[in-house]
N, C-alpha and C positions, 0 to 999 in steps of 0.2 A: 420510495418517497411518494408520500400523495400530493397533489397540487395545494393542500391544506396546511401543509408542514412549512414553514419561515424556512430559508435557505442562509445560510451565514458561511462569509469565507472565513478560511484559517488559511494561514499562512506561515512559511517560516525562512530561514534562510539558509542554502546549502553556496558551497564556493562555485562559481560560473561551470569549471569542468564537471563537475559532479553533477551539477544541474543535467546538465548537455545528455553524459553520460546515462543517466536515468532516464531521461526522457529516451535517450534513443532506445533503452534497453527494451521499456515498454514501450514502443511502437511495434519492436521487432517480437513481442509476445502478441500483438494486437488489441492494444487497449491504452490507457493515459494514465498518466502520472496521478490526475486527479482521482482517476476512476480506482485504481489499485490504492491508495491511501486512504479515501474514502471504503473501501470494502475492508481494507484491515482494521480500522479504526471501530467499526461495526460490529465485525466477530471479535474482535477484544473486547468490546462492551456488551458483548452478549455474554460471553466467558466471565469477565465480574457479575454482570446481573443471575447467572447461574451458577453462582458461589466457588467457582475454580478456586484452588486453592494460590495455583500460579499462574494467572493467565499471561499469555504471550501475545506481542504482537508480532505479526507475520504477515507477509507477500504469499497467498499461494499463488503463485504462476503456476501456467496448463504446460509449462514444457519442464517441468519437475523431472523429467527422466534422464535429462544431461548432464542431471549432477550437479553438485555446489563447483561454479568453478574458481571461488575461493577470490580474494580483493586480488582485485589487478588495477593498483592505483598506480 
């Protein structure tokens, strides 16, 4: 983002634990909630503007090597 660019929040709403949960997931990755949403949101809209046929949205997290550990709600 350049200093040029308007900044607008988005928001939405998840249930309290889920909130908690995430946040703390992404601390423990090192980074925020805001900032991982914001980077997905980004390459899904690059993926549309480069005519994917299915773009996906995604979390790449840097600790991909542990695996999906699957909902543990």
């Amino acid at each position: 983002m350049t200093s040029e660019q308007k900044i607008s929040v988005v928001s939405f709403k998840l249930e309290e634990q889920t909130k908690r949960r995430f946040d703390a997931a992404m601390r423990a990755e090192g980074t925020t909630v805001s900032k991982t949403i914001r980077e997905a949101v980004l390459r899904f809209l690059n993926e549309v503007d480069a005519g994917v046929e299915h773009p996906q949205f995604r979390l790449d997290l840097k600790d991909q090597a542990s695996g999906n550990k699957g909902d543990q709600r």
